[in-house]
MILUMKOL-75325 format. One line per 8 residues: number of its first residue (from 1); their letters; for each residue x, y negated, z negated of N, C-alpha, C. Coordinates in nm, 4 decimals, decimal comma. Layout:
N
NUM	A	X/Y/Z/X/Y/Z/X/Y/Z; ...
// end
This chain:
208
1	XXXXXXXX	-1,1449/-0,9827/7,2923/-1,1086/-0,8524/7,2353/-1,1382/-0,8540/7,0856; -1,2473/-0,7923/7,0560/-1,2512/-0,7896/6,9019/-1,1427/-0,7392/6,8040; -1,1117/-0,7634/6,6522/-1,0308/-0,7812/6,6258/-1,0661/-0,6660/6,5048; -0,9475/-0,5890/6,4624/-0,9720/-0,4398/6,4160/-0,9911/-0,4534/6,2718; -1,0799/-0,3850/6,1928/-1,1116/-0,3937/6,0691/-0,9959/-0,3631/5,9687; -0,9279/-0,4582/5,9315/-0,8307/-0,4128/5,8421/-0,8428/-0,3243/5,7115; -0,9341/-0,3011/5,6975/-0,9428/-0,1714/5,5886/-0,9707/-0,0599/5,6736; -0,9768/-0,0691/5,7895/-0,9818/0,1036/5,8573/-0,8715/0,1772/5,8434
9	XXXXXXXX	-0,8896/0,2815/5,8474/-0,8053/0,3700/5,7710/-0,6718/0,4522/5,9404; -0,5547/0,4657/5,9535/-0,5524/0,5256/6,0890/-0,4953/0,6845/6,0154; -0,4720/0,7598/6,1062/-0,4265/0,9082/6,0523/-0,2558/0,9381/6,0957; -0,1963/0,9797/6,0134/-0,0770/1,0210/6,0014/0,0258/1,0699/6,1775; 0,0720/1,0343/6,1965/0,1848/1,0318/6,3105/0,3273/1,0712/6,2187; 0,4240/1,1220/6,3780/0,5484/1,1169/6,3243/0,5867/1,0260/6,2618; 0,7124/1,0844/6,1580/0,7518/0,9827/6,0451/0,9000/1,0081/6,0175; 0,9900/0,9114/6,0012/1,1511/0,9627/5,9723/1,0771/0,9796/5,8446
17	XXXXXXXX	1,1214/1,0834/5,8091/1,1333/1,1270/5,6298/1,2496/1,0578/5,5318; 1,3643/1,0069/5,6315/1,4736/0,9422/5,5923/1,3939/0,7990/5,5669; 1,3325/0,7356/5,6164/1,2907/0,5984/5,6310/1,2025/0,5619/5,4907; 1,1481/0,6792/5,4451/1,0376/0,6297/5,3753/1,0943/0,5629/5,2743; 1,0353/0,4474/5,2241/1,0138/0,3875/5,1059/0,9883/0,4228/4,9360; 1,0493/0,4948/4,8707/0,9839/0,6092/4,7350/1,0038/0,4514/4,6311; 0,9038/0,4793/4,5828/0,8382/0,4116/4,4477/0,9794/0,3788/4,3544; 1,0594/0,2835/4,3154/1,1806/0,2824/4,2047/1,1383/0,2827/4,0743
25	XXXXXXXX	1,0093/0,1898/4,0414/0,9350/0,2018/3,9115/0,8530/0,2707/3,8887; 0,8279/0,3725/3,8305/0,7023/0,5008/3,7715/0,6549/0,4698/3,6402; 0,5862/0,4637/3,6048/0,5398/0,4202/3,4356/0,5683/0,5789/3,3798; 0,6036/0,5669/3,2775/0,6239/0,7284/3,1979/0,5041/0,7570/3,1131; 0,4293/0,6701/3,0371/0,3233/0,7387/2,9847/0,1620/0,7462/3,0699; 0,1302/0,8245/3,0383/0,0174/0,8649/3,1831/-0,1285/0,9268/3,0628; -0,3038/0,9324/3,1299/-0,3757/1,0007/3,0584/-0,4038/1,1099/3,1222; -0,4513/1,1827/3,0970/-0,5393/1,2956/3,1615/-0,6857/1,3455/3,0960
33	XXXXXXXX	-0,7975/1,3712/3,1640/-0,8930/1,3662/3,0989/-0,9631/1,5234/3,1586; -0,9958/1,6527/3,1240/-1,0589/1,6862/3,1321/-1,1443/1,8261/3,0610; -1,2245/1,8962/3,0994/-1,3135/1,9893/2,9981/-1,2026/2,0759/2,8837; -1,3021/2,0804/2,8065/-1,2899/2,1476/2,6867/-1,2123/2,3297/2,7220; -1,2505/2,3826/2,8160/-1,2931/2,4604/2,8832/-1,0965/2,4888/2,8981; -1,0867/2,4022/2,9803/-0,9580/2,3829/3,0410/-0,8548/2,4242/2,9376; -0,7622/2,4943/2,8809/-0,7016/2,5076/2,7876/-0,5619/2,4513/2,8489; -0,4904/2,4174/2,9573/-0,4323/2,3442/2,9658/-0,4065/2,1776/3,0550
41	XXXXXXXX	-0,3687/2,1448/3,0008/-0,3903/2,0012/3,0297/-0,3016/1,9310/3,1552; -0,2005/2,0287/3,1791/-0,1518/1,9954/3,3022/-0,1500/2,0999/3,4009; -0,2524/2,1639/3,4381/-0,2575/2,2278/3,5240/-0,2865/2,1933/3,6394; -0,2316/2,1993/3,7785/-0,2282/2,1722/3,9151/-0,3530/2,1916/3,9674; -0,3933/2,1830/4,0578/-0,5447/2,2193/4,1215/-0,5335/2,1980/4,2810; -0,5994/2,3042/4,3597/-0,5629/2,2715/4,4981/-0,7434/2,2716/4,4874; -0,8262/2,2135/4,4506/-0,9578/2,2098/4,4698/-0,9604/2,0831/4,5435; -1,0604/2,0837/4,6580/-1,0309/1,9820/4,7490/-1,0647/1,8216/4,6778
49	XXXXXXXX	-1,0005/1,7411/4,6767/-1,0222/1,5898/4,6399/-0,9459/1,5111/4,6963; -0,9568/1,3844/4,6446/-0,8228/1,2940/4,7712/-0,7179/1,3411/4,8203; -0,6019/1,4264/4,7493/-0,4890/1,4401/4,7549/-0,4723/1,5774/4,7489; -0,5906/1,7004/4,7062/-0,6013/1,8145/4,6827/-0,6625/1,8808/4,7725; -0,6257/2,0228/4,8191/-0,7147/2,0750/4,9054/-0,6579/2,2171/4,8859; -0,7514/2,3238/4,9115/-0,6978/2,4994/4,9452/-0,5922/2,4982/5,0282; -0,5996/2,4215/5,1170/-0,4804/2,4077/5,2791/-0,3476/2,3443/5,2687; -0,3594/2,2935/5,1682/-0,2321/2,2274/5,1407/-0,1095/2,2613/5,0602
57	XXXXXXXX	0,0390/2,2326/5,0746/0,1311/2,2956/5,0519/0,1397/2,3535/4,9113; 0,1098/2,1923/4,7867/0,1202/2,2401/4,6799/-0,0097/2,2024/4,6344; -0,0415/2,2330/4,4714/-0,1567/2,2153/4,3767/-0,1061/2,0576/4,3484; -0,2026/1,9761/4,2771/-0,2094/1,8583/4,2623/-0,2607/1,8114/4,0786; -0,1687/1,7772/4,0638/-0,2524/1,7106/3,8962/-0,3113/1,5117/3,8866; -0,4302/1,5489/3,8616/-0,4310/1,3372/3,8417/-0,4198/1,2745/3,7193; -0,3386/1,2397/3,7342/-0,3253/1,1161/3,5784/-0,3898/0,9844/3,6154; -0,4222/0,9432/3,4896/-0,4572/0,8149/3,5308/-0,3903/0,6854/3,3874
65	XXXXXXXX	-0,3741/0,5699/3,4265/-0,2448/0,4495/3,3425/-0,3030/0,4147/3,2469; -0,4397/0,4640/3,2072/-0,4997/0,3948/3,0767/-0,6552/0,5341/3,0926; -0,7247/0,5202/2,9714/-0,8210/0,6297/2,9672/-0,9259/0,6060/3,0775; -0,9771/0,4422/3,0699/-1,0901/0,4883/3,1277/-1,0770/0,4996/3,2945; -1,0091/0,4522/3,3488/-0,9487/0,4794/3,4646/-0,9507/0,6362/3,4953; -0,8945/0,7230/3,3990/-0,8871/0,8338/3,3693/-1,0118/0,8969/3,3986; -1,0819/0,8454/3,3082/-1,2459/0,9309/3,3010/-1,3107/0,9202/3,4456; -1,3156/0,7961/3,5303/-1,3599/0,7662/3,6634/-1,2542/0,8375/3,7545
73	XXXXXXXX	-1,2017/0,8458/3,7329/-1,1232/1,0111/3,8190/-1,1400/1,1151/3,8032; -1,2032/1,1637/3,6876/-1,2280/1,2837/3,6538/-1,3438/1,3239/3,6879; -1,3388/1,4792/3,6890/-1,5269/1,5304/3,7210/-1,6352/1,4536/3,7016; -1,6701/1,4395/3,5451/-1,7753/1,3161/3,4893/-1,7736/1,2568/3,5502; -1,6493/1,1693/3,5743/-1,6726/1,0028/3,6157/-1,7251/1,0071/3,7735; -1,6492/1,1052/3,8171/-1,6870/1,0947/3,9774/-1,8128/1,1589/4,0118; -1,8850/1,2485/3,8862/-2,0309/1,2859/3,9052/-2,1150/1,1872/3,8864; -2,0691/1,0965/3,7643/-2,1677/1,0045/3,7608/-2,1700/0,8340/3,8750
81	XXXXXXXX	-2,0376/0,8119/3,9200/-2,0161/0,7617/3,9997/-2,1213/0,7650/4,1512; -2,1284/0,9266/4,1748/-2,1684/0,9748/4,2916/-2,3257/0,9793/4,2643; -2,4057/0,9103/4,1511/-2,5689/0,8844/4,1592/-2,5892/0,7550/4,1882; -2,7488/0,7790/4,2158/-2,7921/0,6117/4,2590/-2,8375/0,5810/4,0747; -2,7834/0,4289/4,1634/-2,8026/0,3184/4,0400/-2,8946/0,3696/3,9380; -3,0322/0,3991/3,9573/-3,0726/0,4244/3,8452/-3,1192/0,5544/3,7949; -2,9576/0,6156/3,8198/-2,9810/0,7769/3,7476/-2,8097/0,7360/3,6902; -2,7776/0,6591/3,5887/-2,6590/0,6478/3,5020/-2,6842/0,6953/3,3743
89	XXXXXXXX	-2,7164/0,7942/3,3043/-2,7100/0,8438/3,1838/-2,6679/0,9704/3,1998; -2,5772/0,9549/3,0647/-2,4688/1,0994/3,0651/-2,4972/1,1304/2,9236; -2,5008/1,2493/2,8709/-2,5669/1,3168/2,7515/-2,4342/1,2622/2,6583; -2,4447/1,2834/2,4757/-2,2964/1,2531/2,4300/-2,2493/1,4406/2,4133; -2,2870/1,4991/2,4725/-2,2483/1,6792/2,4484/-2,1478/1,6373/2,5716; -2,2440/1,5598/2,6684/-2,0844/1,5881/2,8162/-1,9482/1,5285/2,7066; -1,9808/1,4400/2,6651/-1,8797/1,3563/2,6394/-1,7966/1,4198/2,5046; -1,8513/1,4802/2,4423/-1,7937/1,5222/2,3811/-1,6956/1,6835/2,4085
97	XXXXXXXX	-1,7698/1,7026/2,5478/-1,6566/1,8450/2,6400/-1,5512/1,7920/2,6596; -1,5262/1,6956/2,6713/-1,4179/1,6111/2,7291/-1,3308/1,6024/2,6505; -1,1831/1,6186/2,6355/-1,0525/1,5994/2,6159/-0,9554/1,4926/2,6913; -0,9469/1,3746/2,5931/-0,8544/1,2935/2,6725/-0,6884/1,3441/2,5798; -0,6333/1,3666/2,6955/-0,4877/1,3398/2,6506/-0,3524/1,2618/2,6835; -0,2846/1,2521/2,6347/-0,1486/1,1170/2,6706/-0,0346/1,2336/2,7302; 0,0349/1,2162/2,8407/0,1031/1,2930/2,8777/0,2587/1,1930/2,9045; 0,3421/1,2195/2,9222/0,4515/1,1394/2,9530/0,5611/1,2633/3,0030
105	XXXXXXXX	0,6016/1,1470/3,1251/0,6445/1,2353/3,2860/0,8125/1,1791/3,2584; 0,9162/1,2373/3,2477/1,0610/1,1772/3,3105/1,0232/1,1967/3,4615; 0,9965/1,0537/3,5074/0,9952/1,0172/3,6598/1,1599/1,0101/3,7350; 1,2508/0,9959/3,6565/1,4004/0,9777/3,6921/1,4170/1,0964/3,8260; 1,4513/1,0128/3,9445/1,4533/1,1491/4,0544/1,3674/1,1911/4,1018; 1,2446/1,1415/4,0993/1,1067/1,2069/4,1755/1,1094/1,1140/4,2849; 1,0179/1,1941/4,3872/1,0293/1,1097/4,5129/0,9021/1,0535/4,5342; 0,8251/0,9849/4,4273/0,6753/0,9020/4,4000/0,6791/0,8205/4,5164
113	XXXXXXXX	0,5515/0,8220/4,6502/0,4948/0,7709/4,7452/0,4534/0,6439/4,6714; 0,4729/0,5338/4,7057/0,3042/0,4277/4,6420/0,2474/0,3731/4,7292; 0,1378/0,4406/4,7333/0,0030/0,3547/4,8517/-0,0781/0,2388/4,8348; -0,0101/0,2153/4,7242/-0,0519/0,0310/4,7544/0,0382/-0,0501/4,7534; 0,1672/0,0040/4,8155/0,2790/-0,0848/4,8411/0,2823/-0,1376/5,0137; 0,2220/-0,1827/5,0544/0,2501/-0,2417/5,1979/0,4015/-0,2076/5,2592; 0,4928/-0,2325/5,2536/0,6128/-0,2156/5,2319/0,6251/-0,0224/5,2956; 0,6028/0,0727/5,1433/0,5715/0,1824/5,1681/0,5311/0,1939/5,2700
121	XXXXXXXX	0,3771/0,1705/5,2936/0,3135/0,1955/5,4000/0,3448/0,2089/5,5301; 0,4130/0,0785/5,5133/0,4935/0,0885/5,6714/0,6110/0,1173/5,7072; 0,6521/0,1996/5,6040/0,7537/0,3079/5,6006/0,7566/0,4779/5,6792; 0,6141/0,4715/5,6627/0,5501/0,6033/5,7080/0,4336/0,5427/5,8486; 0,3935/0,4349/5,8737/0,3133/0,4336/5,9398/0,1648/0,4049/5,9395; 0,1536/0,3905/5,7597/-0,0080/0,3579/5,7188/-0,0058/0,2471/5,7020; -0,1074/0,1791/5,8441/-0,1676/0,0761/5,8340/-0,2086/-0,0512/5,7417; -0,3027/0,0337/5,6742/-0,3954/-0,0221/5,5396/-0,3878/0,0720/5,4316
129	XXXXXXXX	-0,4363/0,0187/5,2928/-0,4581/0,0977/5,1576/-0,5663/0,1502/5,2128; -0,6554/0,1410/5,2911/-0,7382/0,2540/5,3379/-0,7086/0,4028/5,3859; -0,6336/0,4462/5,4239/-0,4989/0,5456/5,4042/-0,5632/0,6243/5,2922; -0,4860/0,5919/5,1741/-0,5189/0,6520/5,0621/-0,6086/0,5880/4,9810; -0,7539/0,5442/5,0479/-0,8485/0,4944/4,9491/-0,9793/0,4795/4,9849; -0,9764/0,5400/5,0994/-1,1304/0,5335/5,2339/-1,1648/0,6910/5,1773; -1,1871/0,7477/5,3384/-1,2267/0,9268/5,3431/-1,1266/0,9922/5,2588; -1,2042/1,0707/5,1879/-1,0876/1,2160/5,1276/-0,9680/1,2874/5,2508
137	XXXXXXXX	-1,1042/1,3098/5,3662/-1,0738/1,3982/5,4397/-0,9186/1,3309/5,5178; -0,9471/1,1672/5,5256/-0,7800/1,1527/5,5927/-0,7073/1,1236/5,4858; -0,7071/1,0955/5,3578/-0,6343/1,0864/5,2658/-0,5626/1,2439/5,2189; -0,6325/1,3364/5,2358/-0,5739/1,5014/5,2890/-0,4820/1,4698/5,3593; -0,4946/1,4065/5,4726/-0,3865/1,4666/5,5568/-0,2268/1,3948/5,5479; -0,2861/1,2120/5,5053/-0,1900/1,1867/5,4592/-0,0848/1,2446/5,3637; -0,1551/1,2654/5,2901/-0,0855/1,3812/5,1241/-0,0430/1,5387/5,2126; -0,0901/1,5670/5,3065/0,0591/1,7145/5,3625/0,0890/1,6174/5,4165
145	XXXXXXXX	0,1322/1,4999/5,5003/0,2064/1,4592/5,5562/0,3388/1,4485/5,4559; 0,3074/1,3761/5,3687/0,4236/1,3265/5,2679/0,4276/1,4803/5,2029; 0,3781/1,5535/5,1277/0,4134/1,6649/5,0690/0,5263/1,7495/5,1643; 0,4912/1,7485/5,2910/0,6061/1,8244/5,4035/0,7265/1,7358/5,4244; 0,6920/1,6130/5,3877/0,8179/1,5158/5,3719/0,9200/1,5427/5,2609; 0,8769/1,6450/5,1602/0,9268/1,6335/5,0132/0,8801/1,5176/4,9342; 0,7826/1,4416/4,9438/0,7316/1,3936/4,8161/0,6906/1,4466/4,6838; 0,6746/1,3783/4,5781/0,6816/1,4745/4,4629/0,5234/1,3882/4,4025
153	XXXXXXXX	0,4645/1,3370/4,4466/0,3545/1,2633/4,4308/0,3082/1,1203/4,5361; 0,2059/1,0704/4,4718/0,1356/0,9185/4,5207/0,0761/0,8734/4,3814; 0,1477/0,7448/4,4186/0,0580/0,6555/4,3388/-0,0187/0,5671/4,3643; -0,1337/0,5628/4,3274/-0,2654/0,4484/4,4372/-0,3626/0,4010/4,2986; -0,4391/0,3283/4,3675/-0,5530/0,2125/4,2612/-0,6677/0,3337/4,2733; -0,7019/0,3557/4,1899/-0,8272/0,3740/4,1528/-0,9536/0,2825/4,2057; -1,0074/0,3742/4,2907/-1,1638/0,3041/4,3729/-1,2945/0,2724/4,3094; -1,2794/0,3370/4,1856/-1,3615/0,3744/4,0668/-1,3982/0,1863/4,0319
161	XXXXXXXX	-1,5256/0,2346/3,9075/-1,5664/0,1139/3,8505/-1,4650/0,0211/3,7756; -1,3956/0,1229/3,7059/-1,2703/0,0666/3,6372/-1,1455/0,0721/3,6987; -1,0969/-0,0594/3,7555/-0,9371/-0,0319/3,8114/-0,8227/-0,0275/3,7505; -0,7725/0,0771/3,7917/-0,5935/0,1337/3,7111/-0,5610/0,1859/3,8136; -0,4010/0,2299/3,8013/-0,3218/0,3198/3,8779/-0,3411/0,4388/3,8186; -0,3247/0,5014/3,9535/-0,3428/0,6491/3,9019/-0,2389/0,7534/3,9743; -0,2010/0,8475/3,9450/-0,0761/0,9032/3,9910/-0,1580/1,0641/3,9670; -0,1315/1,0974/4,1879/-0,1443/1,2335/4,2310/-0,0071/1,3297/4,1982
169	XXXXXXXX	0,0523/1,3745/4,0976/0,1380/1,4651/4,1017/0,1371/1,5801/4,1971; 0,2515/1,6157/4,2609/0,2365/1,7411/4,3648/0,3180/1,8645/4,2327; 0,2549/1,9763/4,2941/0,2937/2,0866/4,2324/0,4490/2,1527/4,2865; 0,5521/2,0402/4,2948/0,6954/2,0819/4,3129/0,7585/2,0953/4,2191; 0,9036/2,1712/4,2288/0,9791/2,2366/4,1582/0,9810/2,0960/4,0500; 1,0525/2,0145/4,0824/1,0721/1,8555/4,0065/0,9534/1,8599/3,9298; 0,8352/1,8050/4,0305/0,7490/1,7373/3,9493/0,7258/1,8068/3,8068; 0,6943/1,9606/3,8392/0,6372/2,0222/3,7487/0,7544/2,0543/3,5998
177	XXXXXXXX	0,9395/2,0130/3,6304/0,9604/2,0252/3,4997/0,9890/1,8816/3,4461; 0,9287/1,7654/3,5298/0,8778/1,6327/3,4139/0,8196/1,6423/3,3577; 0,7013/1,6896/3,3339/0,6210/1,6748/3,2453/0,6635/1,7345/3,1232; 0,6168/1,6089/2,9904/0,6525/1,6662/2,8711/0,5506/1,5775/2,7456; 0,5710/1,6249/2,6314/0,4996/1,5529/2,5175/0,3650/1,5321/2,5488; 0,3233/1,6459/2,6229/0,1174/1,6422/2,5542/0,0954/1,5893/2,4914; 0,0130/1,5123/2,4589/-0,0304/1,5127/2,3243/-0,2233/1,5054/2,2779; -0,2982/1,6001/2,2682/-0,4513/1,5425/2,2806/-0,4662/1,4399/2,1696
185	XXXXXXXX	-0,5525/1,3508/2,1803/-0,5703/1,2667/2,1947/-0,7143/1,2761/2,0713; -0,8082/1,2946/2,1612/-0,9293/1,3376/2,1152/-1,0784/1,3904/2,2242; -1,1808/1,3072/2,1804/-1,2399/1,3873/2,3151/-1,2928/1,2335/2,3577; -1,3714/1,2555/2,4962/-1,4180/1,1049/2,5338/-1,5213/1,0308/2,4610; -1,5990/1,1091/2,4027/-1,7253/1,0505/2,2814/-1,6227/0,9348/2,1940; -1,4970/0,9576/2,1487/-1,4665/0,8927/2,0491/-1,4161/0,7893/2,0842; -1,3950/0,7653/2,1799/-1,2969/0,6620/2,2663/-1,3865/0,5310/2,2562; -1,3746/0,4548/2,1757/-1,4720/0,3485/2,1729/-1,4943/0,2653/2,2755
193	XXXXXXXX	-1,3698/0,2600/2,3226/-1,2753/0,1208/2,4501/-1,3748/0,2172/2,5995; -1,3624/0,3222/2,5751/-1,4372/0,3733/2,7145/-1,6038/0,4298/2,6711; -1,6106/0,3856/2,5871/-1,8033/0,3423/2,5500/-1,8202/0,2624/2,5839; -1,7676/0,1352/2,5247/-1,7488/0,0257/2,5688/-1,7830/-0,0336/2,7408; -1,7390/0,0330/2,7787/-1,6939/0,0173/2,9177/-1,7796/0,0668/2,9913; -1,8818/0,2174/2,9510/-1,9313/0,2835/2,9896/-2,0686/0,1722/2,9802; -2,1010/0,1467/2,9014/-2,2057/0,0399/2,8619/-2,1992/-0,0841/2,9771; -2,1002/-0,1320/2,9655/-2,0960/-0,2418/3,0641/-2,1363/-0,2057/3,2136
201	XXXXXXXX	-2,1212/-0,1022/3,2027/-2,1305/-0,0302/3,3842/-2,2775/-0,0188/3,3640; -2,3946/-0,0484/3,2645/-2,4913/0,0352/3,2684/-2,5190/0,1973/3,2531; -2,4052/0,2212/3,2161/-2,4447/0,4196/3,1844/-2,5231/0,3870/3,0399; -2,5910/0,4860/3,0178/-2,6668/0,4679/2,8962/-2,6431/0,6310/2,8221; -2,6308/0,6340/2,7417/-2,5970/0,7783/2,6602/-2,6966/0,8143/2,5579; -2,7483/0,9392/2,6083/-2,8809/0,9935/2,5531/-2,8009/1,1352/2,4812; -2,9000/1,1776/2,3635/-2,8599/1,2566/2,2728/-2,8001/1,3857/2,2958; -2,7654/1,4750/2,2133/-2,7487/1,6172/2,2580/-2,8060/1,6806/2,3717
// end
């Protein structure tokens, strides 16, 4: 009998909602990274992505535990992520659309999922961190599973080049009056630590 790929991902089943496992430690300071465009910085989004979708209960915000983590979650990162190897150059105009900012959450009382807690996992029934780190499309369903549970987020690793935690906020009553102390930051051009970084990956940055 062959023996089952432990990073396969399985899909959401009944779950005591009483049983689950919620996160006790939340980090309070968080980044957020995105366009110029955007005039606010914590705005929810039901645009479909891991944890986001039109179909789903609430809107979703992503933070991420350090910038560049941040940036590889964000539009950019996941546009440039999503080319072959040798199409990595990003203009410094993108980079300079970009707004990183520091946000900090009173987590006290939120009901934070963490999907890379094993533990968690098998609180609800997910297998593997493949769950929340394979397909979008079952990582959707996981996220209404727990959102209809009353979760108030997930926190999971970043799949990206650069690994950090990153935290799916749900658009609930709670979540949305933690958030506090914006603060921008600057834009991603200036961020030396995520040039830096950007370089090491091979992105190469061509002019205006």
């Amino acid at each position: 009998m062959p023996v089952e790929d432990p990073g396969r991902p399985n899909l959401p089943g009944r779950f005591d909602s009483r049983k689950i496992r919620w996160e006790q430690t939340v980090p309070m300071d968080w980044w957020r990274n995105n366009h110029k465009a955007l005039r606010l910085p914590q705005a929810f989004t039901k645009t479909s992505g891991r944890f986001s979708g039109p179909d789903l209960p609430y809107g979703v915000l992503y933070l991420g535990a350090n910038p560049v983590a941040c940036f590889w979650e964000s539009g950019l990162g996941r546009d440039l992520n999503a080319r072959m190897p040798d199409d990595m150059a990003i203009s410094e105009s993108d980079l300079k659309s970009r707004w990183e900012y520091r946000l900090r959450i009173k987590a006290k009382g939120l009901r934070i999922f963490n999907g890379a807690d094993a533990t968690a996992r098998r609180s609800i029934g997910a297998k593997t961190a493949a769950c929340f780190s394979a397909d979008h499309a079952v990582s959707r369903l996981w996220a209404n599973a727990l959102m209809n549970a009353g979760a108030d987020g997930i926190l999971y690793e970043s799949t990206r080049h650069s690994p950090g935690q990153c935290l799916a906020l749900f658009q609930t009553k709670a979540a949305s009056a933690c958030l506090s102390a914006v603060q921008r930051i600057g834009s991603s051009y200036d961020n030396s630590n995520l040039l830096a970084e950007l370089f090491a990956e091979g992105v190469s940055i061509i002019g205006p």
